[in-house]
C-alpha positions as semicolon CSV with decimal commas, in nm:
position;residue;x (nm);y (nm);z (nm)
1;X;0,000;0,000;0,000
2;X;0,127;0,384;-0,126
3;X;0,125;0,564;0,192
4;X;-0,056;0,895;0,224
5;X;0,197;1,207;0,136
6;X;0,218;1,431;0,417
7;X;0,215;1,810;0,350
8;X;0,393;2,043;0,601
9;X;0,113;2,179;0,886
10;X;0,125;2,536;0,751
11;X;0,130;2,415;0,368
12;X;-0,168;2,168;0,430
13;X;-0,365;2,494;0,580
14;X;-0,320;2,727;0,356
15;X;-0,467;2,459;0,086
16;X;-0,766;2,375;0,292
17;X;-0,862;2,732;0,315
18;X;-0,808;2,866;-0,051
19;X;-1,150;2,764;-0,123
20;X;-1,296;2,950;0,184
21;X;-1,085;3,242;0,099
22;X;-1,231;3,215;-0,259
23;X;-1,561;3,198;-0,179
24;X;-1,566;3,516;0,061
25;X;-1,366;3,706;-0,174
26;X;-1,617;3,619;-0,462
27;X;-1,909;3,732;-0,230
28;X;-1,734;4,057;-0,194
29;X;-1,926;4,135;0,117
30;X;-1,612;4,074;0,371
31;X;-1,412;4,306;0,097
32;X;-1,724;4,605;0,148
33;X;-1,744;4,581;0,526
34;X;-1,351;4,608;0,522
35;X;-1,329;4,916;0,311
36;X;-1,619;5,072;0,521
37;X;-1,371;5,153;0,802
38;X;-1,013;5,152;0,647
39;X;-1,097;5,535;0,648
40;X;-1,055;5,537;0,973
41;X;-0,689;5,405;0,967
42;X;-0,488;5,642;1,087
43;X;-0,192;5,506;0,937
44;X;-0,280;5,670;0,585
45;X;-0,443;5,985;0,727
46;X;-0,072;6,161;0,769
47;X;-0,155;6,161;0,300
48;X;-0,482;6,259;0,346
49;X;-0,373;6,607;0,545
50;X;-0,094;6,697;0,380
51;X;-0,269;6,674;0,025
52;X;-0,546;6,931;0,174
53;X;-0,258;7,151;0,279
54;X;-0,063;7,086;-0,042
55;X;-0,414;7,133;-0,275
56;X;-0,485;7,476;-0,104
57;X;-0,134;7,579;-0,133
58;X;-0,192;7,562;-0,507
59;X;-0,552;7,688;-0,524
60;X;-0,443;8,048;-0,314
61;X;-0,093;8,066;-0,488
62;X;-0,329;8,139;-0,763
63;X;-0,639;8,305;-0,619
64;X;-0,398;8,514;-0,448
65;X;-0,153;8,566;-0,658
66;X;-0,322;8,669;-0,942
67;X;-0,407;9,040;-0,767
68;X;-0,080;9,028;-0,667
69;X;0,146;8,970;-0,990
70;X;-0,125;9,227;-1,138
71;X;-0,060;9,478;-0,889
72;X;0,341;9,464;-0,938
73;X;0,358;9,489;-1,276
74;X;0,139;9,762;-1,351
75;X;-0,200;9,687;-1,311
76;X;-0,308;9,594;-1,608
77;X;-0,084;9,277;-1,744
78;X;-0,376;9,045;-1,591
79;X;-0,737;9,067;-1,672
80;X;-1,026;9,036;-1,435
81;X;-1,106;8,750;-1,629
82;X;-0,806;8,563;-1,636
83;X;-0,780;8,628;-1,236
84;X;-1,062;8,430;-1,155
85;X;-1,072;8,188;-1,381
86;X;-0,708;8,071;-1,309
87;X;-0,842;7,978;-0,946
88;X;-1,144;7,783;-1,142
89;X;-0,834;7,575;-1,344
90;X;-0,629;7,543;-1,104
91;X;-0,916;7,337;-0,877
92;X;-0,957;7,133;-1,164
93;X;-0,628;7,047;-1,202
94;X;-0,611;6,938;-0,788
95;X;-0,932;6,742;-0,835
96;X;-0,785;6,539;-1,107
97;X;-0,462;6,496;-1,008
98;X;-0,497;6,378;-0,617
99;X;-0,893;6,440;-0,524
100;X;-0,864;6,068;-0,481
101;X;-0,579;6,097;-0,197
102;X;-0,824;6,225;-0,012
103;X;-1,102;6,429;-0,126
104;X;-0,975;6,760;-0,214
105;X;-1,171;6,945;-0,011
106;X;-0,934;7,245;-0,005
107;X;-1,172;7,416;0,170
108;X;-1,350;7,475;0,561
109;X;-1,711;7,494;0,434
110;X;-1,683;7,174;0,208
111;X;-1,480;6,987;0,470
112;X;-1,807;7,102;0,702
113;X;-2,083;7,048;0,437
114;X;-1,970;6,706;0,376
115;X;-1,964;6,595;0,726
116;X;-2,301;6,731;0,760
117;X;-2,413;6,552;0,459
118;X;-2,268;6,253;0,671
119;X;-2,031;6,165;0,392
120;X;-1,738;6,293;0,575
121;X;-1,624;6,214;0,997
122;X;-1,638;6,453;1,192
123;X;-1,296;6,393;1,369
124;X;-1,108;6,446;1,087
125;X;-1,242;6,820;1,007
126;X;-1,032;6,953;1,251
127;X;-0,731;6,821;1,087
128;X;-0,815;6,939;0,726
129;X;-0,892;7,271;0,821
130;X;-0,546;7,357;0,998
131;X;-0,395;7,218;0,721
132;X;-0,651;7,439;0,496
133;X;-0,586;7,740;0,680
134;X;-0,193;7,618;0,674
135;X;-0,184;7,578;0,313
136;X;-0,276;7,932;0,235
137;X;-0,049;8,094;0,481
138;X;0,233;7,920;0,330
139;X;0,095;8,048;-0,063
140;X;0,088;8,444;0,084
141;X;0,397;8,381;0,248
142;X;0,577;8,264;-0,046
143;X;0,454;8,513;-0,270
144;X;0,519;8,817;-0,048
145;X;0,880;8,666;-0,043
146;X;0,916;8,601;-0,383
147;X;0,733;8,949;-0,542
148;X;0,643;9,137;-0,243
149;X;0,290;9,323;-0,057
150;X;0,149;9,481;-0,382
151;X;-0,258;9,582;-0,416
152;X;-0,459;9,439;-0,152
153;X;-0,175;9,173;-0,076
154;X;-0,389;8,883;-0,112
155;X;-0,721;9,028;0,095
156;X;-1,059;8,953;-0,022
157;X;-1,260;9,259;0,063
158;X;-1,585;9,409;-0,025
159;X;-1,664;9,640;-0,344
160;X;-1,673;9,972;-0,331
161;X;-1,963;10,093;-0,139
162;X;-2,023;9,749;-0,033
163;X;-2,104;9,717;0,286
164;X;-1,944;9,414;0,497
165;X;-2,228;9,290;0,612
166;X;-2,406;9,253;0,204
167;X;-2,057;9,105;0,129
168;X;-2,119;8,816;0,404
169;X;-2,411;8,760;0,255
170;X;-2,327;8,782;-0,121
171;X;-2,044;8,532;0,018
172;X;-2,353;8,319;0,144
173;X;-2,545;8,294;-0,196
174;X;-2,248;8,216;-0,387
175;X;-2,101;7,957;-0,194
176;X;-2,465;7,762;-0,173
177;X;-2,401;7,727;-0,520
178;X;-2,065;7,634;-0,491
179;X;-2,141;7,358;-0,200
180;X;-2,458;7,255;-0,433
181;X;-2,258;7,168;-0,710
182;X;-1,978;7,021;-0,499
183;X;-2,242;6,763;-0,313
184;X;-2,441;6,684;-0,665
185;X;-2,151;6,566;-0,846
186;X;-2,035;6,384;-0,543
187;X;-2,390;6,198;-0,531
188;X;-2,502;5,839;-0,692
189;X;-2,764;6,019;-0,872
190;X;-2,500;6,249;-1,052
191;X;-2,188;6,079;-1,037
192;X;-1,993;6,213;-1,332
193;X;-1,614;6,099;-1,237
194;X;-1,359;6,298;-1,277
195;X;-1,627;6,535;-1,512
196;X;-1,669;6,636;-1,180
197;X;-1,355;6,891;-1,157
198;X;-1,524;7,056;-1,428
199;X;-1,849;7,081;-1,295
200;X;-1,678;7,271;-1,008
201;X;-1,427;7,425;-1,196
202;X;-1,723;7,615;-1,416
203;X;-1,894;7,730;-1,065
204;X;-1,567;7,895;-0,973
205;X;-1,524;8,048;-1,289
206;X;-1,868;8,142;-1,339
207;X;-1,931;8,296;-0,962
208;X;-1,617;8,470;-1,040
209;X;-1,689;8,689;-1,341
210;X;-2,025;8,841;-1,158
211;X;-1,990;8,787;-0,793
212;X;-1,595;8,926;-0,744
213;X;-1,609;9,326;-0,819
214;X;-1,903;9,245;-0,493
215;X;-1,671;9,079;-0,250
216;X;-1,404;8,890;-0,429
217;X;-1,588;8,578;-0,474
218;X;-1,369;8,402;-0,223
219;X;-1,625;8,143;-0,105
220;X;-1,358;7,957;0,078
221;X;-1,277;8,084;0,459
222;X;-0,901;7,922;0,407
223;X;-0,855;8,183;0,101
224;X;-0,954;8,486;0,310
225;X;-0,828;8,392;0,608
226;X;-0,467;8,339;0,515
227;X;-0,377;8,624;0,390
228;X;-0,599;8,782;0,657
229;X;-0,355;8,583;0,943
230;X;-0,043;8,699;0,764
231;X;-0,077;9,050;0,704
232;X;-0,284;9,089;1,057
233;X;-0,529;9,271;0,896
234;X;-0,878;9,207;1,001
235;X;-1,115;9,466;0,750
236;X;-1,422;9,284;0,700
237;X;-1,284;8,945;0,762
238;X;-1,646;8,833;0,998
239;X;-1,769;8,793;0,673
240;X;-1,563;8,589;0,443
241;X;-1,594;8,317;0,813
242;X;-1,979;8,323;0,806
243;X;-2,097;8,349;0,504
244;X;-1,945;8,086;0,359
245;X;-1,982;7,828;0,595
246;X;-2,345;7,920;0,627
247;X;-2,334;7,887;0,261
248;X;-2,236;7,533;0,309
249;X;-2,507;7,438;0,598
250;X;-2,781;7,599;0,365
251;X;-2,630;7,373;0,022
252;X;-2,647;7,062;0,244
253;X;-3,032;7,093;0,301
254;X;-3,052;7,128;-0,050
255;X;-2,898;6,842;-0,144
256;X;-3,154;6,681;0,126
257;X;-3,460;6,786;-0,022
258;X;-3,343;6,697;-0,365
259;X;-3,181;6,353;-0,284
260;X;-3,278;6,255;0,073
261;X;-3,003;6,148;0,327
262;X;-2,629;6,139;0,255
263;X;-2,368;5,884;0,332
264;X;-2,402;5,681;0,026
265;X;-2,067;5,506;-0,145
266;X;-2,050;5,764;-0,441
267;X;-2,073;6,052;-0,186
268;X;-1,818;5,906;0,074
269;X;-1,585;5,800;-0,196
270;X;-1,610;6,161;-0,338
271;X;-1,580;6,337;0,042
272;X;-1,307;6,076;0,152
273;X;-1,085;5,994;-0,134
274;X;-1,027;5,609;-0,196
275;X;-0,672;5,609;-0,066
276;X;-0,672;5,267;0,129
277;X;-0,955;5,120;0,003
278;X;-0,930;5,114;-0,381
279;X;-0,566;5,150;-0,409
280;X;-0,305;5,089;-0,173
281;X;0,021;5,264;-0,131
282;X;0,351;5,114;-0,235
283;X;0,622;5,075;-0,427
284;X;0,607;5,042;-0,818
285;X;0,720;4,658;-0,891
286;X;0,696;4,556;-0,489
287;X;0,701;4,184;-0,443
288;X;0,452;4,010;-0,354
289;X;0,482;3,828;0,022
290;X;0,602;3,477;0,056
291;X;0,381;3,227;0,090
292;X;0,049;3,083;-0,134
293;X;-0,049;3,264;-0,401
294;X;-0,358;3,402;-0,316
295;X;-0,681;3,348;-0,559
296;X;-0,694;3,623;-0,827
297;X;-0,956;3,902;-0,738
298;X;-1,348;3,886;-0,887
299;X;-1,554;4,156;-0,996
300;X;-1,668;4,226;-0,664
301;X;-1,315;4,276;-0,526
302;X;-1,141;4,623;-0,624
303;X;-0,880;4,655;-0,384
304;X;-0,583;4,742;-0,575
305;X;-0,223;4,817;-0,476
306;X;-0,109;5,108;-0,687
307;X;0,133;5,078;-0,960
């Protein structure tokens, strides 16, 4: 009689559950429950914050800078135009290129708005608004080193004959929009992709051309409050805080009366990012660990490791 081979105790397990692994992974519900909390992994938020600070360092190097390179050469080698739709590009641009890192909110009132919406935790606002706020003290920083304080030096202010308190709430109507447009293309019922940069890119631009001679169309408290920070000066400041953050809380019960409650996997993958759940960090051409191969991924299994 042939005797019976024995395999190795570790060997003879992993064989015995390949086909258990296989059959969980081809459910794909383990895979979904698993990606529900890897947000929460601390590990990867030390990405998530720094692309917030490094995304708002590139939106207000341009929102700011715009006035700014105007101002020092003249006055008139930059448009209106062209000042406010560079910001409008350059958000594109940050959506496309790392709004999956981790959200690219690049701003207070969306961070906010999002969490309301219940697509975004709460405990990691605080984080992305110091690095927000830190991100466009850095921009005004570098640009008063590199060019110097020329025109308003980077401070959204009210028209003339504005008063502060119709710039707060010019600053309100315009960032609804803004938040509106930011949630909808965020939302299962509109996802568009990466079509969404545009979407918000056009509101930026847009808001821009009518709503800036009225307050500067800042609609971002990170924007006006960096500069603000830097230069210690305070004019009107209440109202480029309030009004767009109550912008925000108003564009979230929009987007409840037009599409009920938030939290959905479009909207959360949109607020969030996907870094950690559909990609992983790591080296390009890292091997694999030792051991059984492990059954090749389903349909229902889109964890990749980025390459």
């Amino acid at each position: 009689m042939v005797e019976d081979a024995v395999m190795p105790s570790d060997v003879s397990a992993a064989v015995n559950t390949m086909p258990v692994h296989a059959g969980l992974r081809s459910l794909g519900e383990p895979n979904s429950i698993r990606r529900q909390f890897d947000f929460w992994d601390d590990r990867l938020e030390g990405r998530r914050v720094f692309s917030e600070l490094l995304g708002t360092f590139l939106l207000v190097l341009v929102a700011v800078g715009g006035g700014m390179v105007n101002a020092r050469f003249g006055g008139h080698v930059i448009s209106t135009g062209e000042q406010v739709v560079a910001p409008g590009l350059m958000v594109a641009a940050i959506i496309l290129f790392m709004g999956t890192v981790g959200g690219a909110h690049l701003n207070p009132g969306v961070s906010i708005a999002f969490a309301l919406r219940g697509d975004f935790p709460w405990k990691r606002v605080p984080a992305y608004v110091v690095a927000q706020l830190a991100g466009a003290i850095l921009a005004t920083l570098v640009l008063w080193a590199l060019i110097g304080k020329h025109g308003a030096a980077g401070l959204t202010l009210p028209g003339h004959g504005i008063s502060t308190t119709t710039a707060m709430l010019w600053e309100t109507v315009l960032t609804v929009g803004l938040v509106s447009t930011i949630l909808g293309t965020a939302s299962g019922a509109q996802q568009i992709g990466p079509f969404a940069a545009f979407g918000v890119a056009s509101y930026i631009v847009l808001a821009g051309l009518f709503g800036a001679p009225v307050s500067g169309a800042s609609m971002n408290p990170a924007r006006s409050l960096g500069p603000a920070l830097v230069l210690n000066d305070w004019t009107s400041w209440w109202a480029y805080l309030v009004g767009p953050v109550l912008g925000a809380v108003v564009a979230v019960g929009i987007a409840y009366l037009l599409r009920g409650p938030g939290g959905g996997q479009s909207g959360t993958a949109a607020a969030q990012g996907t870094l950690g759940t559909r990609w992983l960090p790591g080296r390009i051409g890292e091997p694999s660990s030792s051991g059984p191969a492990a059954p090749p991924p389903t349909d229902h299994d889109d964890t990749k490791r980025a390459n």
